[in-house]
C-alpha positions as CSV (number, residue, x, y, z in Angstrom):
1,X,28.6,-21.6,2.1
2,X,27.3,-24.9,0.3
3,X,24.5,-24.8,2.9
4,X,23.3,-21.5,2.2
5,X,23.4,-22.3,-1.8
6,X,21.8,-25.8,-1.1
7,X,18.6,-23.8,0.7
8,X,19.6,-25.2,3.8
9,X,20.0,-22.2,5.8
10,X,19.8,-21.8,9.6
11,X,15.2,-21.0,9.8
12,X,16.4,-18.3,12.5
13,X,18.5,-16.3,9.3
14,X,15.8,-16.8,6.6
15,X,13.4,-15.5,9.1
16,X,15.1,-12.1,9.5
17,X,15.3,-12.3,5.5
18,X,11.8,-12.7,4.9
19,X,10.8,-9.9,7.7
20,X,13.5,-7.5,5.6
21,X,11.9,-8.5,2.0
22,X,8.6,-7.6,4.0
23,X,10.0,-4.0,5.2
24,X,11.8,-3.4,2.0
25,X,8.3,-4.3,-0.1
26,X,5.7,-2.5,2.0
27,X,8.1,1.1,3.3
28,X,8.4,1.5,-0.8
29,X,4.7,1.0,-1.1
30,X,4.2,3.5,2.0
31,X,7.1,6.0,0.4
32,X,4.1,5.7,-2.7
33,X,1.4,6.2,-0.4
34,X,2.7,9.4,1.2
35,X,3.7,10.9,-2.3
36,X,0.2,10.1,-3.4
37,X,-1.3,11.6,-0.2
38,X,1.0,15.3,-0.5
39,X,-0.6,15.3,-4.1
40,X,-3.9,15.1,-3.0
41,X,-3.8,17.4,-0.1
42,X,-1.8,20.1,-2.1
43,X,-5.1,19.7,-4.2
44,X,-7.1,20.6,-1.3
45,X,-4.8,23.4,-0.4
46,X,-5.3,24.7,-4.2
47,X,-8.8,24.7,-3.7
48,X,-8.7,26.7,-0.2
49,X,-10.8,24.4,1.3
50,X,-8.3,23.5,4.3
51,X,-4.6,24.3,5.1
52,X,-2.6,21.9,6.8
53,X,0.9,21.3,7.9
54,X,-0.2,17.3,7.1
55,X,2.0,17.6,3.9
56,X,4.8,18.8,5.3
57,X,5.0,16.1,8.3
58,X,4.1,12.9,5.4
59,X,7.4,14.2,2.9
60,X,9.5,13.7,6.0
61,X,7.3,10.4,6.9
62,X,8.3,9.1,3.4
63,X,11.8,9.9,3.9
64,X,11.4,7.8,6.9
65,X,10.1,5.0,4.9
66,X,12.4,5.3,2.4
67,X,15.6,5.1,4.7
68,X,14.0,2.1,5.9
69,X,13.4,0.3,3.0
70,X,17.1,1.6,1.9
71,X,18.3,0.0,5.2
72,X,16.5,-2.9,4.4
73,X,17.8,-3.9,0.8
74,X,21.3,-3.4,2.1
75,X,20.6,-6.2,4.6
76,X,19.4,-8.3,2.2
77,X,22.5,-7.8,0.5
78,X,25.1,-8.1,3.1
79,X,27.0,-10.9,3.1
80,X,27.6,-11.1,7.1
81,X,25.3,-12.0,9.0
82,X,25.8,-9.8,12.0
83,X,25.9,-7.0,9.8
84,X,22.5,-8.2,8.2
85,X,20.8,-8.4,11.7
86,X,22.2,-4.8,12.9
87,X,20.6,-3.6,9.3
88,X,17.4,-5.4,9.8
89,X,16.6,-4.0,13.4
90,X,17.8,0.1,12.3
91,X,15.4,-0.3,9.4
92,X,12.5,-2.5,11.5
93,X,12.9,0.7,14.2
94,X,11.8,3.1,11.7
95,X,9.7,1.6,9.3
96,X,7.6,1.2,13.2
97,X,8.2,4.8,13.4
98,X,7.2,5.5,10.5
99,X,3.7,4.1,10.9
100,X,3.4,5.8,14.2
101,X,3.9,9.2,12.0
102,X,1.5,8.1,9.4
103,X,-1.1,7.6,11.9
104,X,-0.5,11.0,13.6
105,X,-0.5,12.3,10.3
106,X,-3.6,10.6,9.3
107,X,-5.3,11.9,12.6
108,X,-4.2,15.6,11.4
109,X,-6.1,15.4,8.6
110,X,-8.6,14.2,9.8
111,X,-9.0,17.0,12.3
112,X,-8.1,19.5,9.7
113,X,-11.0,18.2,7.4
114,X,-13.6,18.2,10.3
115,X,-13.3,21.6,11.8
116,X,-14.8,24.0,10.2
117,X,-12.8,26.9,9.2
118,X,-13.1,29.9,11.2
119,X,-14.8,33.4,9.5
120,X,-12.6,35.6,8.1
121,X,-10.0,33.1,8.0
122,X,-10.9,31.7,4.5
């Protein structure tokens, strides 16, 4: 334990802590991001320019993010160290799944914006 208070941890363990200070700080920022995105594209919606199920697919991307940044603070707070490398794989799994979503997502809108919408359909 004096190790760990002295800094002098094993580089292995404050490696896996720095990659879950790096999921817990960005899968916030991306939980952010997707709340930011819904807004805009409800917007768009309002407008009747496009209608997408994008919106639906990015809440349930940033409850994806948010699990893993969730996961991710609890391994940084977990005292045992097996415990804190089980938490730090669950929440690297999803925040990668995550990002695969967001970019499907982002190509859905992207698609939605560039077709044209059909006659009679808005």
């Amino acid at each position: 334990m004096e190790g760990e208070i002295n800094g002098d941890r094993d580089p292995s363990t404050h490696l896996e802590q720095d990659i879950c200070i790096h999921i817990f700080t960005v899968s916030s920022a991306m939980v952010g991001v997707c709340l930011t995105v819904i807004g805009l594209i409800r917007v768009v919606i309002t407008f009747g320019r496009a209608d997408t199920l994008a919106d639906d697919f990015l809440a349930g991307d940033a409850l994806l993010f948010l699990i893993s940044c969730l996961l991710s603070y609890w391994a940084l707070r977990s005292r045992s160290l097996r415990r804190m490398h089980r938490l730090e794989k669950i929440a690297d799994g999803i925040f990668i799944l995550a990002m695969i979503g967001m970019v499907i997502i982002c190509a859905l809108i992207t698609y939605t914006i560039s077709v044209p919408a059909r006659p009679g359909t808005g």
